[in-house]
C-alpha positions, -999 to +999 in steps of 0.1 A: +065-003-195+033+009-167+027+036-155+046+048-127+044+070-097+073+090-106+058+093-145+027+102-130+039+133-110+061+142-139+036+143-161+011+157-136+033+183-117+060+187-140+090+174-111+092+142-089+075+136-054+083+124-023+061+107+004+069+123+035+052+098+061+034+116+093+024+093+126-011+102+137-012+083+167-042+065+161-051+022+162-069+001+146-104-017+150-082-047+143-063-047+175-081-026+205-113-052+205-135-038+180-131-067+156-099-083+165-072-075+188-041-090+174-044-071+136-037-087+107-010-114+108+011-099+086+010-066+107+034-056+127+016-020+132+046+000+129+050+029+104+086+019+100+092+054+083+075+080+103+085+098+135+056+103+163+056+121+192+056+153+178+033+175+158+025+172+125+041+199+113+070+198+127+069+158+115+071+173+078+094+201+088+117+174+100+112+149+074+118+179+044+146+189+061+160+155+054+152+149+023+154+180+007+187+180-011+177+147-035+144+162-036+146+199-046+123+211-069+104+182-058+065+181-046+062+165-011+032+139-005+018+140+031+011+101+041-006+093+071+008+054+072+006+036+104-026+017+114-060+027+106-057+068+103-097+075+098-102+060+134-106+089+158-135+112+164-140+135+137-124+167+156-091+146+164-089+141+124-098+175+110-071+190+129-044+162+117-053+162+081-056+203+079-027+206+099-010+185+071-030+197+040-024+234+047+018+231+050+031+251+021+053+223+009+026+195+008+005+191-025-009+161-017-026+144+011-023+105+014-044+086+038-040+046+045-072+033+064-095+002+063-126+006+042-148+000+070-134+028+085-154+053+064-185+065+082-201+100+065-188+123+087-148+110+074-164+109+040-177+145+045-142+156+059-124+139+032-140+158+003-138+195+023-096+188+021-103+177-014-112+214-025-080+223-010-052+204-022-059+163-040-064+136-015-058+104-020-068+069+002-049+042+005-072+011+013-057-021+024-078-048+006-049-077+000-068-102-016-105-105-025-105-141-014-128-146+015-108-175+027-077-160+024-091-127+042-104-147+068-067-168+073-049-138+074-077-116+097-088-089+076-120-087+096-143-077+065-152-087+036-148-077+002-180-063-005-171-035+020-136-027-001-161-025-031-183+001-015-157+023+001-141+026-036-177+040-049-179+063-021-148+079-025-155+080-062-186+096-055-165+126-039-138+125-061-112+112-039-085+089-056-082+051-042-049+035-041-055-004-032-033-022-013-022-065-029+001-086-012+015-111-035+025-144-018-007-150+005-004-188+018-030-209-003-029-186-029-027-195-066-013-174-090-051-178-108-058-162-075-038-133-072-048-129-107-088-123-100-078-097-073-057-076-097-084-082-122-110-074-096-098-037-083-085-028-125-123-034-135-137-017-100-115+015-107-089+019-085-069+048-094-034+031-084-023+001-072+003-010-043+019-046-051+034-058-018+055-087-017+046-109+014+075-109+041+078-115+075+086-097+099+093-099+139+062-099+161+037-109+135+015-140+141+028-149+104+065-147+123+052-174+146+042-198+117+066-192+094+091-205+129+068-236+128+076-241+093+042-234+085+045-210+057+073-203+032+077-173+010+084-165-026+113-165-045+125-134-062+118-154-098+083-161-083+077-128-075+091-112-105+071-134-130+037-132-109+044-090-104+048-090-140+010-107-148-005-086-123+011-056-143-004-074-176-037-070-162-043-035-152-057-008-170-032+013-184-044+047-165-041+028-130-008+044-112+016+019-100+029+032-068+049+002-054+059-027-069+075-044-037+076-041-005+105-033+015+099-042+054+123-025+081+156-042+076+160-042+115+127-069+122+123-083+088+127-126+088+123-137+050+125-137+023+160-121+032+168-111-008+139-080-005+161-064+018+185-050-005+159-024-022+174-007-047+188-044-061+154-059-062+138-028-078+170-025-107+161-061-113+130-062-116+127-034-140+156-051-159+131-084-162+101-062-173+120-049-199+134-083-210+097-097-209+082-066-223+058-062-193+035-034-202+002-023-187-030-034-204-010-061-222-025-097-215+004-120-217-011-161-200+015-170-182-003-189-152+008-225-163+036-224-139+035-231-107+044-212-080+080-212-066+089-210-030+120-203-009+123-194+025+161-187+023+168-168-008 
């Protein structure tokens, strides 16, 4: 099979892990102006999962508190989630991520940002809280199709993704890189050359997100005007599994779907049911024999699509 999150903090920590996501009240170049102001249209800028308002501390407290009795034992993974969490001045984010990094329950910190959110001073910051405890940052690349990045309003390009994953290399943070599956105009050739793309630039995990749409998204808006459709769950299983195929063996698999909040999402309507789509999918890898590092062509079919389903 690949490479999972859970095997890899079994076989790093010796117990299982649990993402404990942490609102850090921060935006995103994308939306207040700087290069956009609407985000990306798949967006809906919510951390679904995290509660704000309150510190971060007492954000983990909470969240442990919750979680604790399917979790003990357990290591607990700090995750800044919601927008672009590297976009504040410098003093805003030391406090957030030490306030974070230095709970006693926490053994790792997770960081989602953009990669042209990386100026030297975050890079600088980021490797002082790497001597403490492992960090980890989680960039949202999507595609490394300039057309499709453009459609979907990244607001950089790829070249920028490729130079943010050397410089936190260079520091020895770990990169976790973001793929949505599903992109309109996208081939499956296509999605193909992304996974290929980030496995041979050395990402240290991966993030496969299926594309669904959710309330107050521009993609909502088109997918109304019957502009889009999205993929059935045979699509996606068969497309997840190539993408698998291609990655180096050592690259962590962190997600394998996405699961948008129940309450705003729109389509495809079968992701909702989370624990179904994940049983079945790892059912079909095992039926397939989807392993990592294992090159199986598959890319003569065509895509499927199914709004309903």
């Amino acid at each position: 099979m690949y490479l999972s999150l859970n095997k890899y903090f079994t076989d790093t920590f010796g117990t299982k892990g649990y993402k404990i996501a942490i609102k850090g009240g921060m935006t995103c170049p994308n939306r207040d102006g700087t290069c956009g102001t609407e985000g990306c249209i798949f967006c809906d800028g919510a951390g679904a999962f995290a509660q704000g308002g309150i510190s971060v501390t007492d954000q983990i407290d909470m969240a442990i508190s919750r979680v604790e009795h399917k979790n003990k034992n357990g290591v607990y993974i700090a995750y800044f989630q919601d927008y672009t969490n590297t976009y504040a001045p410098i003093a805003y984010l030391k406090k957030l991520f030490y306030d974070a990094i230095m709970h006693p329950r926490v053994s790792v910190l997770s960081i989602a940002t953009r990669p042209d959110c990386l100026p030297g001073e975050v890079l600088a910051l980021l490797e002082e809280l790497n001597h403490i405890k492992p960090v980890w940052v989680e960039l949202g690349l999507q595609t490394i199709h300039e057309q499709t990045a453009e459609w979907i309003g990244r607001g950089y390009p790829t070249s920028v993704y490729d130079k943010a994953l050397c410089d936190l290399h260079a520091i020895g943070i770990k990169v976790i890189t973001h793929l949505i599956i599903g992109l309109p105009h996208e081939t499956e050739d296509m999605i193909y050359q992304s996974v290929e793309h980030v496995s041979n630039l050395g990402t240290d995990g991966v993030k496969f997100h299926l594309l669904h749409v959710l309330k107050h998204t521009k993609l909502h808006k088109l997918y109304l005007e019957g502009g889009i459709s999205t993929l059935s769950f045979a699509a996606y299983a068969r497309i997840l599994a190539g993408c698998i195929n291609r990655l180096q063996s050592d690259i962590v698999i962190h997600r394998i779907t996405g699961d948008g909040d129940k309450k705003t999402l729109v389509a495809p309507m079968w992701s909702a049911d989370k624990k179904h789509v994940l049983n079945s999918l790892n059912r079909y890898f095992r039926r397939e024999n989807v392993c990592q590092g294992k090159l199986v062509l598959d890319n003569a079919k065509n895509i499927e699509y199914n709004s309903e389903k």
